[in-house]
N, C-alpha and C positions, 0 to 999 in steps of 0.2 A: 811553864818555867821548870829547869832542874835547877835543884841545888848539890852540888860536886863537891867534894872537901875543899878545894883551893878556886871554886870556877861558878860560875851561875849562868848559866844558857836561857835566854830570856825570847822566846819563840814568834815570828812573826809568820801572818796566815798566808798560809799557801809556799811559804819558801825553808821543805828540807825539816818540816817537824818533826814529821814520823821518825825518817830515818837520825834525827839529835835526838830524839826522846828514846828510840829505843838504843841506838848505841852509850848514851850517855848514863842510861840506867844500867843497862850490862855490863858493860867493860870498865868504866871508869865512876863506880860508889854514886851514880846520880840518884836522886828524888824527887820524885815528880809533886810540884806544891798544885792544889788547884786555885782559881778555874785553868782550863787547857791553855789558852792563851795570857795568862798572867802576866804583869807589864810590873808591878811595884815588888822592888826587892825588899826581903823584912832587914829592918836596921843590922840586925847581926850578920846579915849577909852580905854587905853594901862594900865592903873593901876590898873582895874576893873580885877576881878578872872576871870581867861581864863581858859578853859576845852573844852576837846574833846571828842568824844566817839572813842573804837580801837575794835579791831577785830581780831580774834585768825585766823593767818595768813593763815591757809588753808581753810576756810569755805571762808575769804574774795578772796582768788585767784579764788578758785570754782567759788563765785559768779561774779566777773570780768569776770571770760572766758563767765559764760551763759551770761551775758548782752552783753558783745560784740558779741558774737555770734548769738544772738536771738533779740536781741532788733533792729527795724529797726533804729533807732538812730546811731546807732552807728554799727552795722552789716556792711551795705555797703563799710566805709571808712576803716574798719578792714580786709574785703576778699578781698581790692583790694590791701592791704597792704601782709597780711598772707596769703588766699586765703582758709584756709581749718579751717572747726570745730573741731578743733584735739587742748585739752588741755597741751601736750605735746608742740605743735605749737606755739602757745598762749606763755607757760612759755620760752619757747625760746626769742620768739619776745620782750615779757617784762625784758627779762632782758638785752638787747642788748642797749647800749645809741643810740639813733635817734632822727631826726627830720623829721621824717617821721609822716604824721598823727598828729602835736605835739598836739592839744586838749585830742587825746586818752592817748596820752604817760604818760601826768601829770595826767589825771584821774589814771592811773597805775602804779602813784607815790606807793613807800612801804608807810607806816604811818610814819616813821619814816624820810621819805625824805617827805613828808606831812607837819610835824610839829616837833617847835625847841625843845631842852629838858625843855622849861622853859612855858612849858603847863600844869595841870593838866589834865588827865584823868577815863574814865569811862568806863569799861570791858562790849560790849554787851552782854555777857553770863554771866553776874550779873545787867544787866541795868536797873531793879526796886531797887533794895537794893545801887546800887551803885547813882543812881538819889536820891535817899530818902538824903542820908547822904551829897550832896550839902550844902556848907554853904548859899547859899540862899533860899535853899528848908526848908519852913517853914507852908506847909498844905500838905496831903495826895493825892497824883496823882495815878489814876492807868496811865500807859503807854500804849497806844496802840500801837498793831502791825503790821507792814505792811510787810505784809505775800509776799514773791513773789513766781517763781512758779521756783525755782533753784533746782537742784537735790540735794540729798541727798552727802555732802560730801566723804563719807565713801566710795561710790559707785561707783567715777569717780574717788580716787586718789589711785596709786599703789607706789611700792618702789620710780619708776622713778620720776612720779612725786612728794611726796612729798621729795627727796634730793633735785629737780628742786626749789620748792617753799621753802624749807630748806635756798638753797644757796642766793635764791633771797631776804629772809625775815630774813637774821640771823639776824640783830639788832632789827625788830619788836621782836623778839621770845626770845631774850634776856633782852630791857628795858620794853616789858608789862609784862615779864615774862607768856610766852607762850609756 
């Protein structure tokens, strides 16, 4: 979460952190509250314009299975849960309620169990024009990207999986309209 004089950016995983977290500290007075992913605004902040950034539900699944899968952060405590790199696997395990793993399980929150309906939001696959038009954005930022090194969506998802991330993301895919 940053807190911004007039704005509070409340960060959802895998969509556009880096790039909120560091433009929002530099350019525009942000501070960063911990933990990384912070969900509760502190009461004196609660009036201030809340925004999120979202993510078009199957590129953010995609990217959930490779970071659990590949990142040693989080890889170990996911194989010893799941056991196999199999995105099929993966969309199973995340849609099943658990407290198994719980740190992994709320990272694998949908956006929509993320954040209540009384949040603005910002589309990463509009995230310069949609950043511009902030009521607080009042100079020109480019955004930088933090490129990771995830496959190609289009490559890893077939019928299966996306009805699997379909069923799992209906209300993402319905209120970002996705």
């Amino acid at each position: 979460m940053i807190i911004g004089p007039d704005y509070v950016f409340i960060s959802t995983p895998k969509c556009a952190t880096h790039t909120m977290y560091d433009v929002l500290q530099k350019d525009f007075g942000g501070k960063r509250l911990k933990p990384y992913h912070r969900r509760e605004v502190p009461d004196e902040h609660k009036d201030k314009f809340r925004f999120t950034a979202v993510r078009n539900p199957y590129s953010r699944a995609v990217c959930m299975w490779w970071i659990m899968t590949n990142s040693k952060f989080y890889s170990e405590p996911y194989h010893k849960t799941v056991r196999r790199k199999n995105l099929i696997n993966y969309l199973n395990w995340v849609r099943v309620p658990s407290n198994q793993v719980r740190r992994m399980k709320i990272l694998t929150w949908t956006q929509c169990q993320w954040h209540p309906n009384d949040i603005e939001f910002i589309k990463l696959e509009s995230l310069q024009e949609d950043f511009d038009a902030l009521p607080f954005v009042n100079k020109k930022i480019i955004l930088p990207r933090h490129l990771k090194r995830t496959p190609e969506v289009l490559n890893v998802l077939n019928a299966e999986t996306r009805a699997l991330i379909r069923e799992w993301c209906a209300e993402d895919f319905r209120r970002f309209d996705y």
